[in-house]
Backbone as CSV, one residue per row, in Angstrom:
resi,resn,N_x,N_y,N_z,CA_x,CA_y,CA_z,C_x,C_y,C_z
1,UNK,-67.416,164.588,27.731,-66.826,165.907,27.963,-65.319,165.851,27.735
2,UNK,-64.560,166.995,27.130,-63.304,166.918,26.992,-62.662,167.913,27.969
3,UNK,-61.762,167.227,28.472,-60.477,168.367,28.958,-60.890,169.811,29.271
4,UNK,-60.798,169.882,27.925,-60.580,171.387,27.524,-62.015,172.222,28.343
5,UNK,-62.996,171.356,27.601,-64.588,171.742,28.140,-64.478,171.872,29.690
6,UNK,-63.951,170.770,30.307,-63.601,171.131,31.963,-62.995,172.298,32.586
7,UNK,-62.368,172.575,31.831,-61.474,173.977,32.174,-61.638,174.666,31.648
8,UNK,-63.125,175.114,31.023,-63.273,176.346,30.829,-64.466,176.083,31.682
9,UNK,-65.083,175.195,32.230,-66.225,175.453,33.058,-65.807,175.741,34.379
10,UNK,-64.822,174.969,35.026,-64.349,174.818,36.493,-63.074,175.584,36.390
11,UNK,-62.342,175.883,35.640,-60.970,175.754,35.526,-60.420,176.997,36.647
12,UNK,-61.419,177.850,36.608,-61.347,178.894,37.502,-61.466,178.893,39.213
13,UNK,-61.565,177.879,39.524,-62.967,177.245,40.440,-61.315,176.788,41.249
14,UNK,-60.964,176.925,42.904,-59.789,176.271,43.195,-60.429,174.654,43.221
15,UNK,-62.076,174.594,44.118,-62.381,173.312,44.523,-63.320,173.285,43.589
16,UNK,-64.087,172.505,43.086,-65.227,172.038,42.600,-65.814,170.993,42.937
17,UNK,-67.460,171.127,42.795,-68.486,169.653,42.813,-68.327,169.129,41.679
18,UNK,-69.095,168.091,41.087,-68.856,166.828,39.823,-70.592,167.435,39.787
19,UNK,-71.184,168.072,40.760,-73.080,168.290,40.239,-73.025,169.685,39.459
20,UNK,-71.890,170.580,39.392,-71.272,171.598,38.644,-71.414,170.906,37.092
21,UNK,-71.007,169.884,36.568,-70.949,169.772,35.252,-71.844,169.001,34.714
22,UNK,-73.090,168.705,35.782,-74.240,167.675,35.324,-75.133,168.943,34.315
23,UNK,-75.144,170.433,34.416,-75.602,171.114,33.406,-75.252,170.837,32.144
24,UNK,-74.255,170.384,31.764,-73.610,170.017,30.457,-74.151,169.810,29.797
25,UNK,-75.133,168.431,29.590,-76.297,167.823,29.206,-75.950,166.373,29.351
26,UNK,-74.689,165.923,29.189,-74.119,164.870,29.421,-74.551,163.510,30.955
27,UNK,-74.675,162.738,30.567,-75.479,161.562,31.612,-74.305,161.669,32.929
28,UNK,-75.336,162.089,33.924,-74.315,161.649,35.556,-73.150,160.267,35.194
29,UNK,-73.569,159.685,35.291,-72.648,158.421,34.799,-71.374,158.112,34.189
30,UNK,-71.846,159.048,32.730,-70.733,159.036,32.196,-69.738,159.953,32.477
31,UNK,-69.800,161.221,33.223,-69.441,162.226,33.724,-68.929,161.650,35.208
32,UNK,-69.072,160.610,35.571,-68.692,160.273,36.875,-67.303,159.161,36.036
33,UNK,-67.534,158.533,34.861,-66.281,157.961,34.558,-65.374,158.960,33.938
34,UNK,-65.244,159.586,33.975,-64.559,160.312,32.897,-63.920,161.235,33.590
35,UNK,-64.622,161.530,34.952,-63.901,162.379,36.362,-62.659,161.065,36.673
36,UNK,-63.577,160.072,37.014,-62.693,158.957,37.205,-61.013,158.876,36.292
37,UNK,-61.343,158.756,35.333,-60.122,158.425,34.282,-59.146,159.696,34.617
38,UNK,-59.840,161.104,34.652,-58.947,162.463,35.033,-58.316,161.752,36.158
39,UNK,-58.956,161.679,37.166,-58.339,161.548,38.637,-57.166,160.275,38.337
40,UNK,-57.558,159.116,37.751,-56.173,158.130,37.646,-55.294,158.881,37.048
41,UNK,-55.356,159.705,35.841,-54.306,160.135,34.697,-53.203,160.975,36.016
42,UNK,-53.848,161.804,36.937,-53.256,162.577,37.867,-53.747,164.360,37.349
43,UNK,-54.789,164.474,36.399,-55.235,165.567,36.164,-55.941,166.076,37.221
44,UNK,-56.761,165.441,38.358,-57.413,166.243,38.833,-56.777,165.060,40.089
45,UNK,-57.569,165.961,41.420,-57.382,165.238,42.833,-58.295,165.013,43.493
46,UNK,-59.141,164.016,43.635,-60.404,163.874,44.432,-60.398,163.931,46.068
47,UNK,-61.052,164.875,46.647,-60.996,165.194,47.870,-61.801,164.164,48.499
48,UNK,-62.999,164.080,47.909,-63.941,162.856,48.800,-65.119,163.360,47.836
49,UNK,-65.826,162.291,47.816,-66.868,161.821,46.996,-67.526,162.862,46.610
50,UNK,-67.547,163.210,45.267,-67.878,164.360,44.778,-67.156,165.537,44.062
51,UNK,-66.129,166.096,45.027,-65.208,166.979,45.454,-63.954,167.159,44.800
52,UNK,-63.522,167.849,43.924,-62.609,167.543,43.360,-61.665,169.186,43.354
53,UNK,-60.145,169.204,43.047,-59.356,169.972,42.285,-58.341,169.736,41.186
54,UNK,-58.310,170.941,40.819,-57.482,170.337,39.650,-55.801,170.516,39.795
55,UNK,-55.428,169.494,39.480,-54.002,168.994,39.565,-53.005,169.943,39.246
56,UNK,-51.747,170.048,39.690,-50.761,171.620,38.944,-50.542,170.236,37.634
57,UNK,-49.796,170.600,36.651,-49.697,172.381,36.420,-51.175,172.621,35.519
58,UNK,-52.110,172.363,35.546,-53.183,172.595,35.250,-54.075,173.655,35.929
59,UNK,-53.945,173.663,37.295,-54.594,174.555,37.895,-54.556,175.891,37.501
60,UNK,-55.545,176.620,37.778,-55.214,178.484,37.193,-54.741,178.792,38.415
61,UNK,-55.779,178.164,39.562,-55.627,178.664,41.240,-55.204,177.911,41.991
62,UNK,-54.203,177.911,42.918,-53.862,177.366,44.008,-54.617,177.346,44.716
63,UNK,-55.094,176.390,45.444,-56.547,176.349,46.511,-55.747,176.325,47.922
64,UNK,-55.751,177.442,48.547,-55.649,177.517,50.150,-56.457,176.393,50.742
65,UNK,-55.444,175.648,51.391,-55.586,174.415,52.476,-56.580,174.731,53.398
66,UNK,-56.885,176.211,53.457,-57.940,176.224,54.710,-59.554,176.241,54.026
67,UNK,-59.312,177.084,52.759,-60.609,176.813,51.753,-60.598,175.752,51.434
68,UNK,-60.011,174.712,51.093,-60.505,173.178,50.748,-61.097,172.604,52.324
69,UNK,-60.501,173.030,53.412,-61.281,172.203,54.368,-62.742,172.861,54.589
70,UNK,-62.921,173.961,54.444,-64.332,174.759,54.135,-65.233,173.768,53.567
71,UNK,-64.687,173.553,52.342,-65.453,173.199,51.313,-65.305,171.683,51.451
72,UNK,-64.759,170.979,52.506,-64.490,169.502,52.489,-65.479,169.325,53.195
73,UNK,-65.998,169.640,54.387,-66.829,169.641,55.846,-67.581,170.440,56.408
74,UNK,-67.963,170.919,55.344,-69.379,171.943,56.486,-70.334,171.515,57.063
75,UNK,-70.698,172.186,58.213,-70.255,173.651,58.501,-69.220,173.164,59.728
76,UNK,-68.182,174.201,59.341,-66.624,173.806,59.941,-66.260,175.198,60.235
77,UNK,-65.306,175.273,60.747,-64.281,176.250,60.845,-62.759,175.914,61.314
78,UNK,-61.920,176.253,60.851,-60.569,176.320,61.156,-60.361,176.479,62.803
79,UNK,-59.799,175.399,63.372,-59.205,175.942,65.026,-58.237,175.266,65.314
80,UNK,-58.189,175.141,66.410,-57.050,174.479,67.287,-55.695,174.855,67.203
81,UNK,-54.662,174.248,66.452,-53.587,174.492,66.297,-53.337,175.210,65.231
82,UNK,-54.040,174.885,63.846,-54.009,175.126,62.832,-54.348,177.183,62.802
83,UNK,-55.235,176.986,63.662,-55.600,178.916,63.508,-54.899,179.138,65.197
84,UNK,-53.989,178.355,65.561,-53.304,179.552,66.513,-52.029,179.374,66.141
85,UNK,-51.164,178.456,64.902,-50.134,178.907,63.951,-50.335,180.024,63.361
86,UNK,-51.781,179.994,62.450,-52.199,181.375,61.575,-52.276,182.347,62.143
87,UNK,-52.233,182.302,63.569,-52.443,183.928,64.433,-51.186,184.001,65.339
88,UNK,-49.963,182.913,64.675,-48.526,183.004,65.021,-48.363,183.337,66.846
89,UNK,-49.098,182.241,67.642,-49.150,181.908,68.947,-48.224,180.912,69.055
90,UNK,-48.131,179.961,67.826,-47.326,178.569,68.019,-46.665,178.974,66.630
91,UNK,-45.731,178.017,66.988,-44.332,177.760,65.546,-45.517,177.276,64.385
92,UNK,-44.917,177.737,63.052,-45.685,177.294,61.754,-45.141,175.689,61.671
93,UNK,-45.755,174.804,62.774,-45.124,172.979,62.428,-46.496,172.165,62.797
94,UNK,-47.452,172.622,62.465,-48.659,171.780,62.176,-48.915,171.040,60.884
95,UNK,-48.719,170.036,60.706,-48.593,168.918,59.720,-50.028,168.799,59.217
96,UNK,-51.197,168.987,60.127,-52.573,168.611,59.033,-53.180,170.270,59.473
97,UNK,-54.287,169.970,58.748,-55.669,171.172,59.313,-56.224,170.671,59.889
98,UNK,-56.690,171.795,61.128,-57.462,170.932,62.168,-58.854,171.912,62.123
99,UNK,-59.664,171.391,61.980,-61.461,172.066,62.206,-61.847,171.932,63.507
100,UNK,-63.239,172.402,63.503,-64.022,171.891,64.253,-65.524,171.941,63.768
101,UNK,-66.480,171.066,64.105,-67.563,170.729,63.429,-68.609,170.493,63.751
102,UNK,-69.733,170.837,63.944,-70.996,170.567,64.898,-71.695,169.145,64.403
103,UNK,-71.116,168.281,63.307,-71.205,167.051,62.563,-70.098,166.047,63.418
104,UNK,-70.120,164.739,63.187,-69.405,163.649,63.927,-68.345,163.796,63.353
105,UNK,-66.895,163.585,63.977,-65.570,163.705,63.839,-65.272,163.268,62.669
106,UNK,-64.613,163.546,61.645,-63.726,162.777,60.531,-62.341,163.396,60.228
107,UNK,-61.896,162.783,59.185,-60.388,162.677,58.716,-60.651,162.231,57.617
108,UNK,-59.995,163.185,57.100,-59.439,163.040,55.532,-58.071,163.277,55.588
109,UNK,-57.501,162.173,54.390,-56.217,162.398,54.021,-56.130,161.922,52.702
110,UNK,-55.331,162.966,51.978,-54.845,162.630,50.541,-53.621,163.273,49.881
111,UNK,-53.450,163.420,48.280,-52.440,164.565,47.902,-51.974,165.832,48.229
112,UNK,-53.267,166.792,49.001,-53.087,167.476,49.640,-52.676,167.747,50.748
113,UNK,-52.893,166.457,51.650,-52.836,166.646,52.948,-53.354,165.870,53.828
114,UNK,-53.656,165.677,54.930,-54.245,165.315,56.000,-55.273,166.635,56.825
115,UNK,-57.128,166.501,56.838,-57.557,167.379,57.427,-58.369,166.744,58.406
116,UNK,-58.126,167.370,60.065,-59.192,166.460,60.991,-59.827,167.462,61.652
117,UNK,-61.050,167.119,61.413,-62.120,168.105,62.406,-62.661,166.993,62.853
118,UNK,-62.591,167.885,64.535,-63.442,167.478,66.103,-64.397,168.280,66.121
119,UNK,-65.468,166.991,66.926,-67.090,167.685,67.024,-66.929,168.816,67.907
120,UNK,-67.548,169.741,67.953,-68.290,170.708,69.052,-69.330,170.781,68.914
121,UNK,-70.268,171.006,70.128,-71.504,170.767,70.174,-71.968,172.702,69.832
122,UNK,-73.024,172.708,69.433,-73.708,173.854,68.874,-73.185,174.782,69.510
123,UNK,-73.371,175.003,70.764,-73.440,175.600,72.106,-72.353,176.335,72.019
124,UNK,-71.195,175.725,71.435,-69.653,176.017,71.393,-69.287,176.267,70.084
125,UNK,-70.207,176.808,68.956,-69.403,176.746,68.191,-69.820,178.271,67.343
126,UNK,-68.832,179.003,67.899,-69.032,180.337,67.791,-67.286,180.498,68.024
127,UNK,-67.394,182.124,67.992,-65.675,182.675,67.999,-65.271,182.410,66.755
128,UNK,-65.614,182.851,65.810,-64.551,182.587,64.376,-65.355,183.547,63.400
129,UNK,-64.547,184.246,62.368,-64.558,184.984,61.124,-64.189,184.657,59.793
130,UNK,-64.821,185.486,59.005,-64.931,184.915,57.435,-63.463,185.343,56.940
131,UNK,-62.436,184.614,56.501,-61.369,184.871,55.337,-61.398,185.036,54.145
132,UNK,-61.222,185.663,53.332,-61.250,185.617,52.150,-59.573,185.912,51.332
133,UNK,-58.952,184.985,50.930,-57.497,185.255,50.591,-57.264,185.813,49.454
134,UNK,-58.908,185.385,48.436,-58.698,185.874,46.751,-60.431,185.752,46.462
135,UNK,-60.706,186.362,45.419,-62.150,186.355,45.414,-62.853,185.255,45.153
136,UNK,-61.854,183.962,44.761,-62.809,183.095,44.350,-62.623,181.879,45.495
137,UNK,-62.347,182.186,46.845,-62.115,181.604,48.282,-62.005,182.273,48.931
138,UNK,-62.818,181.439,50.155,-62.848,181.702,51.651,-63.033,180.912,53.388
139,UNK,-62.583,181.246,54.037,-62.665,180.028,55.185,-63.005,180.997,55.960
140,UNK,-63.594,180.014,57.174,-63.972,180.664,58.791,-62.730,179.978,59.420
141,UNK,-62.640,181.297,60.012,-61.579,180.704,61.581,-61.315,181.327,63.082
142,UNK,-61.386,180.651,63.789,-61.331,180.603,64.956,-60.360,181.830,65.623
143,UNK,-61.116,183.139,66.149,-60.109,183.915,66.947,-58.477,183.239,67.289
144,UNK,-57.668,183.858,67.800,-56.632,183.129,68.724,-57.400,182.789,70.059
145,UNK,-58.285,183.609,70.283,-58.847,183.192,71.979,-59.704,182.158,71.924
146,UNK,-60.213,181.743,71.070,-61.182,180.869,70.816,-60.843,179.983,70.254
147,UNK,-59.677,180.003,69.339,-58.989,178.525,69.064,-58.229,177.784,70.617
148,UNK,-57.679,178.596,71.177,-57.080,178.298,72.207,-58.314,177.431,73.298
149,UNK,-59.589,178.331,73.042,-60.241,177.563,74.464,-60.809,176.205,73.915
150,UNK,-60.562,176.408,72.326,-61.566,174.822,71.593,-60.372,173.649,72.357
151,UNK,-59.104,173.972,72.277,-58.313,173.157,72.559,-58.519,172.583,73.583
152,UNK,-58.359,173.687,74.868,-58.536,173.135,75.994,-59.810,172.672,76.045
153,UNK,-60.992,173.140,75.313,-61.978,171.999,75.311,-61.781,170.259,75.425
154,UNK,-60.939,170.432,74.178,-60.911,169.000,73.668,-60.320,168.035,74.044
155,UNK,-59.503,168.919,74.795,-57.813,167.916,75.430,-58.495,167.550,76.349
156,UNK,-58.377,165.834,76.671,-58.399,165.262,78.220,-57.178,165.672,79.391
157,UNK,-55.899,165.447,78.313,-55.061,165.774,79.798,-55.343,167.016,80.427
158,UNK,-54.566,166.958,81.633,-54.641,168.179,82.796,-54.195,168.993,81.842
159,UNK,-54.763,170.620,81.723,-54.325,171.824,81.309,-53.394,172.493,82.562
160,UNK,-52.267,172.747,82.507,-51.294,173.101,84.034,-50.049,173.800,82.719
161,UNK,-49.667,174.760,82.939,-48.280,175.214,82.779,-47.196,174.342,82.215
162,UNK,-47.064,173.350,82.576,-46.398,172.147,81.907,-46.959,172.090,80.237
163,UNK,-48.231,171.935,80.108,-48.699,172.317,78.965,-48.694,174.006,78.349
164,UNK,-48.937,174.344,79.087,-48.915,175.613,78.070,-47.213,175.460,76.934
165,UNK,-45.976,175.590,78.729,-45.026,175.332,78.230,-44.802,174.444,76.338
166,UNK,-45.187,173.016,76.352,-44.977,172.099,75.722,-45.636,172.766,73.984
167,UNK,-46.828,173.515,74.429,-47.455,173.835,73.469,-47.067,175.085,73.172
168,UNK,-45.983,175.565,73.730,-44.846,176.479,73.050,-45.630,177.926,72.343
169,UNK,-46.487,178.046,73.535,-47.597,179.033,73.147,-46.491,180.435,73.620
170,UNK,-46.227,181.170,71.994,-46.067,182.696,72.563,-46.854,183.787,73.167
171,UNK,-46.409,184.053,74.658,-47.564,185.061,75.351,-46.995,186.233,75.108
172,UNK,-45.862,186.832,74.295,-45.614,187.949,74.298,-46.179,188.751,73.222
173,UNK,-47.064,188.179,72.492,-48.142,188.891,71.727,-49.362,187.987,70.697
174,UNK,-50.360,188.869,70.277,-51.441,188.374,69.576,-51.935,187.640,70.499
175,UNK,-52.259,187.634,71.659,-53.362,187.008,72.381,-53.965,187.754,73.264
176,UNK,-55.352,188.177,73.477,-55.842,188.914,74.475,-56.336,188.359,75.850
177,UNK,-55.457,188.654,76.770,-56.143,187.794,77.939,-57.520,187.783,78.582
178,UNK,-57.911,189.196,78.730,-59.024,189.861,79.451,-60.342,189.362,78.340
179,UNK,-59.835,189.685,76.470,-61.030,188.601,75.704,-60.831,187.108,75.973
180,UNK,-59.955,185.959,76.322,-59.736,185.163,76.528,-60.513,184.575,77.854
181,UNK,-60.307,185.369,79.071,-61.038,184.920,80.254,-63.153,185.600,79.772
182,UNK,-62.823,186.396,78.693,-64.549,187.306,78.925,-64.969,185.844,77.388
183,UNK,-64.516,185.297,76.999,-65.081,184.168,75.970,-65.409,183.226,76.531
184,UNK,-64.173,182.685,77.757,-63.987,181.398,78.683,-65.524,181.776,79.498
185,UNK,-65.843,182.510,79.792,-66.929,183.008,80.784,-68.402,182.621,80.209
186,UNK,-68.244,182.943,78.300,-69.552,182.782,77.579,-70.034,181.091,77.536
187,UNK,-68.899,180.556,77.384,-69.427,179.391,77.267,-69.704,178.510,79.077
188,UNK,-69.703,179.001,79.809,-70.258,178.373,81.429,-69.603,177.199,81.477
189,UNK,-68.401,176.817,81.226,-67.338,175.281,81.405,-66.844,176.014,82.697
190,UNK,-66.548,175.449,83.408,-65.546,175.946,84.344,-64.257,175.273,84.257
191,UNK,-64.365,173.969,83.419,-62.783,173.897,83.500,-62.142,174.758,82.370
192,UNK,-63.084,175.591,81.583,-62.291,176.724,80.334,-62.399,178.018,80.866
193,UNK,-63.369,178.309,82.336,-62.872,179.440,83.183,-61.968,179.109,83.802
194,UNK,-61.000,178.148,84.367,-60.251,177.747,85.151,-58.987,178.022,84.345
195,UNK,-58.794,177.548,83.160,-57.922,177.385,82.257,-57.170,178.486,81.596
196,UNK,-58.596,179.542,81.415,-58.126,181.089,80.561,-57.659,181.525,81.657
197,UNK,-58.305,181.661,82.987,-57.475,182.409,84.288,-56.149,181.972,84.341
198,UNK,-55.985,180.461,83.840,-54.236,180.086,84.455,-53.482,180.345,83.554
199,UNK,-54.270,180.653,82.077,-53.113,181.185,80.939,-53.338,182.296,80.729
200,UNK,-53.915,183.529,81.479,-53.703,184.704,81.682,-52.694,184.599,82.562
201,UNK,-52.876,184.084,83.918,-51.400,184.323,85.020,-50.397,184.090,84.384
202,UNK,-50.393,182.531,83.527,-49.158,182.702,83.203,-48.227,183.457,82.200
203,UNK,-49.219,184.180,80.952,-49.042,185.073,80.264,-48.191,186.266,80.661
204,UNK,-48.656,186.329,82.059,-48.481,187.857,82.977,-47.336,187.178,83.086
205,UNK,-46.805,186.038,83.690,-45.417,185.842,84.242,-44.482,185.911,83.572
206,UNK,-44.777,185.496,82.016,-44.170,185.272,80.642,-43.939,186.729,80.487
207,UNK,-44.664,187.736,80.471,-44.348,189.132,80.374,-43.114,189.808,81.384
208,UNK,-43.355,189.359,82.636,-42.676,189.774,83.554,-41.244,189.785,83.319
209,UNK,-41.311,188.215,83.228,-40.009,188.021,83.338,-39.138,188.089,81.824
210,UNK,-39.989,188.373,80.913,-39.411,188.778,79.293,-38.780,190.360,79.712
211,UNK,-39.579,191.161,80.902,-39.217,192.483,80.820,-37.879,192.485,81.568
212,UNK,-37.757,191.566,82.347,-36.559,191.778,83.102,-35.138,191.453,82.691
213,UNK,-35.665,191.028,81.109,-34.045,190.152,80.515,-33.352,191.148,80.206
């Protein structure tokens, strides 16, 4: 296969499979060296076995960081920090993407980036909506209320005000408290009913005392 033939099959494509060009007629094999040789030259970027994009300035499309983790780990969705930057609760200074995954924990890191999704068990893995940024991508992600409670899921340390503080969570908007404690409620944790109640109070205090400046 040449170049050229690649990019008019995928070229459109932000992520692609390598089982995309086994229609060709061309032998798996040789189509697996020849991905190979792209990926050394620096034409394309291999995400993980299989998985590939294509390199600038070659690309037609920029592939949104949250659609490559889609398409890195399913079934996933965007949470934690990563979708309560995107719903501008926390400063935009999250360094990887963070998922979550009803599959065993992994990490990927490469040219793109660093992406880590944590397990959740079935039970918990709800609260999130379909994105679509351009027609030829899309990601799931995690409410703000529901990224927030995956967190406190996940975190061992004590959840207390000290943390909220640290995690520099803005309560003066985009977060709903009353959906926050009625989500904390669906899933029957009590330390994530315990948790939405103490970051509703403190939300309220954060309000209070914002009104009085």
């Amino acid at each position: 296969m040449k170049w050229s033939d690649l990019i008019h099959l995928v070229g459109e494509e932000p992520v692609f499979e390598a089982s995309m060009l086994f229609a060709s007629g061309e032998s798996p094999a040789r189509l697996r060296r020849q991905l190979s040789r792209w990926t050394s030259a620096g034409r394309l970027l291999q995400l993980r076995r299989g998985l590939y994009v294509i390199a600038p300035p070659f690309a037609k499309l920029v592939p949104h960081l949250f659609a490559v983790a889609a398409r890195l780990y399913p079934p996933s969705y965007v949470s934690l920090e990563s979708a309560l930057a995107y719903h501008g609760l926390i400063p935009e200074s999250v360094p990887v993407v963070m998922g979550v995954t009803t599959r065993r924990p992994r990490e990927f890191s490469g040219q793109l980036g660093t992406f880590i999704f944590r397990h959740l068990k079935p039970s918990l893995f709800w609260g999130y909506t379909e994105v679509r940024p351009d027609d030829r991508q899309s990601f799931f992600i995690a409410s703000a209320e529901k990224a927030l409670l995956d967190l406190f899921h996940l975190t061992t340390s004590p959840i207390d005000e000290a943390f909220l503080h640290e995690l520099r969570l803005d309560a003066a908007d985009g977060l709903n408290p009353e959906r926050l404690n009625q989500l904390a409620a669906r899933t029957r944790k009590p330390k994530l009913i315990r948790t939405a109640a103490l970051t509703s109070r403190w939300m309220e205090q954060a309000r209070r005392e914002s009104e009085r400046r």
